[in-house]
C-alpha positions in Angstrom: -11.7 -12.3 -17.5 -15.3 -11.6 -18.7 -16.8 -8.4 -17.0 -20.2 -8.1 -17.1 -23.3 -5.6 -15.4 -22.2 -7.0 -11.9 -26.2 -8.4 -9.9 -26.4 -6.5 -6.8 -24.1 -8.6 -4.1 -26.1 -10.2 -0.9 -25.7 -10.5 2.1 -23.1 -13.9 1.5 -21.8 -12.3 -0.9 -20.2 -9.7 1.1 -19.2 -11.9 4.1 -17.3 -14.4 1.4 -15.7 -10.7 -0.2 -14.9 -10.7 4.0 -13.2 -13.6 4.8 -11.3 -13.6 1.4 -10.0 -10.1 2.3 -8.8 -11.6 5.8 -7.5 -14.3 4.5 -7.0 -15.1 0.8 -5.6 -18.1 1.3 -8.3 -19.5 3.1 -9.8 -23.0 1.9 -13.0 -23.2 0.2 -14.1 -25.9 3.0 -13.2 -23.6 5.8 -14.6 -20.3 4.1 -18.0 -22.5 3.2 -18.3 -22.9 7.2 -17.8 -19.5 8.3 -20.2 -17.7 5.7 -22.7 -20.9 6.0 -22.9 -22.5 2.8 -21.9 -25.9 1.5 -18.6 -25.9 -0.4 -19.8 -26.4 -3.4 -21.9 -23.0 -3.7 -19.2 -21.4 -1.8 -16.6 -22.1 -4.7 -19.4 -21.5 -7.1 -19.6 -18.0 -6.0 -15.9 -17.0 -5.5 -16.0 -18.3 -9.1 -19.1 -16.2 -10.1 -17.4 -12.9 -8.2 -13.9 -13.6 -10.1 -15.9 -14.0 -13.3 -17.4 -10.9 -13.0 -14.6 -8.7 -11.9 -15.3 -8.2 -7.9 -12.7 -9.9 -7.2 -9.8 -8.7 -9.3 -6.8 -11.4 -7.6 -5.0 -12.6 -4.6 -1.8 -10.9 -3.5 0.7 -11.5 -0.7 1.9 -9.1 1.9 5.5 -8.6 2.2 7.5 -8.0 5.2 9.8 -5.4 3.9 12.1 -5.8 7.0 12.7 -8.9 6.3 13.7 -8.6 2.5 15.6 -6.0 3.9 13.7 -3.5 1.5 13.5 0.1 1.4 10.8 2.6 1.2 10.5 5.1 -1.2 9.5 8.6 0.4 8.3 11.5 -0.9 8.5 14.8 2.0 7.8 18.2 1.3 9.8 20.9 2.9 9.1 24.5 4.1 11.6 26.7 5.1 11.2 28.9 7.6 12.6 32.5 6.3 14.5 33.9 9.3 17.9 34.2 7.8 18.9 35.3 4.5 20.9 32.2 3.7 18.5 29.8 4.7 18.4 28.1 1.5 22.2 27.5 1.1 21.9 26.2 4.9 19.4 23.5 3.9 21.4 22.5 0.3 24.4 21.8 2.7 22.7 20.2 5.4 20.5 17.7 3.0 24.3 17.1 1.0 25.5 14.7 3.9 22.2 12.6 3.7 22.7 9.4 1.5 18.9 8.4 1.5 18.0 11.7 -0.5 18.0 10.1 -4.0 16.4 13.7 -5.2 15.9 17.2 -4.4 14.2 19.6 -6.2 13.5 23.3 -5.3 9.9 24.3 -6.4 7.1 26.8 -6.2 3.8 26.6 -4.4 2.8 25.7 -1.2 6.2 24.6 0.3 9.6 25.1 -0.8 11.4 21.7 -1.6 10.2 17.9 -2.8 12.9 15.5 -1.6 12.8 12.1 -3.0 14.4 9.3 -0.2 14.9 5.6 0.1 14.3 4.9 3.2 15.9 1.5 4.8 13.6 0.9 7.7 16.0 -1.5 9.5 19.0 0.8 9.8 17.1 4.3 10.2 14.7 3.1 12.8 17.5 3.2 15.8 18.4 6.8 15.5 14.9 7.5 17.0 
C-alpha cells in the first residue's frame, strides 16, 4: 500500500469515510447516492483514500455469543484491611473460581491483578 503526504480530506470525503464506517459492506452504487456523486468518482475516491492509507481495511463484527466465545478480563483488586487474614481469605475465596486463569499479588495502587476468561453466555444468569 503506497502512503503518501495525505491532501486535506473534503467535505465528501468525510461523508464516504461515514458511510464506509456504518456500513463497509455497502455498494459503491448505493454509497455514490447517499454522499452524491456518480459511482464512478465514488469508487475512484475509496480507491484514492485506500491508496493513501485513510482507510487502512474492512473488518467484520463478531457476535461472540454466538461463537460461544469468551472474554478475556483484566480486574484489579483492593482489599479492604479490616482483618489480619484478609489476604489468605481472598487466595481461598478466588481458589474455587474456574474463570481466573491468573492471579498475581502486586504493589501499587491496588493489591491484586486477576486475569479471567469470561464466557458471557453461562455467567450472565447469575446476575
Amino acid at each position: 500500500m503506497e502512503k503518501k503526504r495525505n491532501k486535506a480530506l473534503d467535505a465528501i470525503d468525510i461523508k464516504i469515510l461515514n458511510e464506509l464506517q456504518r456500513n463497509g459492506k455497502i455498494s459503491n452504487i448505493d454509497l455514490s447516492k447517499k454522499v452524491g456523486l456518480s459511482p464512478t468518482p465514488c469508487l475512484e475516491r475509496v480507491k484514492r483514500l485506500e491508496k493513501q492509507g485513510v482507510i487502512m481495511g474492512y473488518r467484520a463484527l463478531l457476535n461472540p455469543e454466538l461463537l460461544d466465545a469468551p472474554l478475556l478480563v483484566i480486574v484489579e483488586i483492593t482489599l479492604v484491611r479490616g482483618k489480619p487474614d484478609v489476604f489468605e481469605e481472598f487466595n481461598a475465596a478466588i481458589q474455587a473460581l474456574e474463570e481466573i486463569q491468573e492471579c498475581h499479588l502486586v504493589s501499587g495502587d491496588f493489591d491484586y491483578l486477576l486475569k479471567l476468561v469470561w464466557q458471557i453466555w453461562r455467567n450472565t444468569e447469575n446476575c
